[in-house]
C-alpha positions in Angstrom: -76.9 -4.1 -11.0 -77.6 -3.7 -14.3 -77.9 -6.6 -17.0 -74.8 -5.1 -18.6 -72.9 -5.3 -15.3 -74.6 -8.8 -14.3 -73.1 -10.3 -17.9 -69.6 -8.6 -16.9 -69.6 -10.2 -13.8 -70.5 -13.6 -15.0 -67.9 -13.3 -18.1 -65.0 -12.8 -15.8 -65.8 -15.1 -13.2 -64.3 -17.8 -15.3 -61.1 -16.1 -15.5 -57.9 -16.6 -13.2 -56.5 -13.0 -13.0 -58.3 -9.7 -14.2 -57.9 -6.1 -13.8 -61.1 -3.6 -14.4 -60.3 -0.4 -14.2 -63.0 2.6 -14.9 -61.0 5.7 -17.2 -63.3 9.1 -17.5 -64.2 10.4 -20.7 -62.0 13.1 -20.1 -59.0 10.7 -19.4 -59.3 8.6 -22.8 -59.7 11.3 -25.6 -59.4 8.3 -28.2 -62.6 6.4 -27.0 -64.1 10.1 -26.8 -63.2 10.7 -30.4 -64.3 6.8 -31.5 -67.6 7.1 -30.2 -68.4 10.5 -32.0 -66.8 9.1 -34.8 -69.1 6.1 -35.2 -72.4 6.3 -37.8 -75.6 6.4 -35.6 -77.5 5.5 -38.5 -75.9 1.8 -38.8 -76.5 -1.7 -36.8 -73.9 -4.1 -35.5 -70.4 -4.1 -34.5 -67.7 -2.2 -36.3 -64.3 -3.5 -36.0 -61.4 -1.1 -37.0 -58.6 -3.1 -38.1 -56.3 0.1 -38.4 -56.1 3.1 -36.3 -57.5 6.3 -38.4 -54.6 8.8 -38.8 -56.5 11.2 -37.0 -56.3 9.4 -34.0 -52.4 8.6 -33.7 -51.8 12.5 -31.9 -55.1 11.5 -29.5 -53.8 8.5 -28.5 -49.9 9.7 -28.3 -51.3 11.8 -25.7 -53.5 9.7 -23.8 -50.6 7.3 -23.5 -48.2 10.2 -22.2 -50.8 11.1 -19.9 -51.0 7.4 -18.5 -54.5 7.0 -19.4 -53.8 3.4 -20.2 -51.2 3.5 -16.8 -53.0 0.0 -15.1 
């Protein structure tokens, strides 16, 4: 396992009820379009309070096609 998986792992352990479910690249087009989206050329975390406009149709349609279905 990987140390990313390890901390997952440990994380959730102290929960009562969880639900991890892997969705493809090609299934969540609003992830896709985040992640190409995002500066490379900055560190940290960004937190987007707001959903760009540009992402309202993507994520209209990931919902239709029950991407987010758990």
């Amino acid at each position: 396992n990987s140390a990313l998986i390890r901390r997952i792992q440990i994380l959730l352990q102290d929960k009562d009820h969880w639900v991890l479910c892997h969705i493809s690249r090609e299934a969540n087009h609003v992830v896709d379009q985040i992640s190409k989206m995002a500066p490379t050329d900055l560190e940290g975390v960004q937190n987007l309070t707001t959903a760009p406009l540009e992402l309202i149709e993507i994520l209209d349609s990931d919902k239709s096609s029950g991407a987010f279905d758990i």
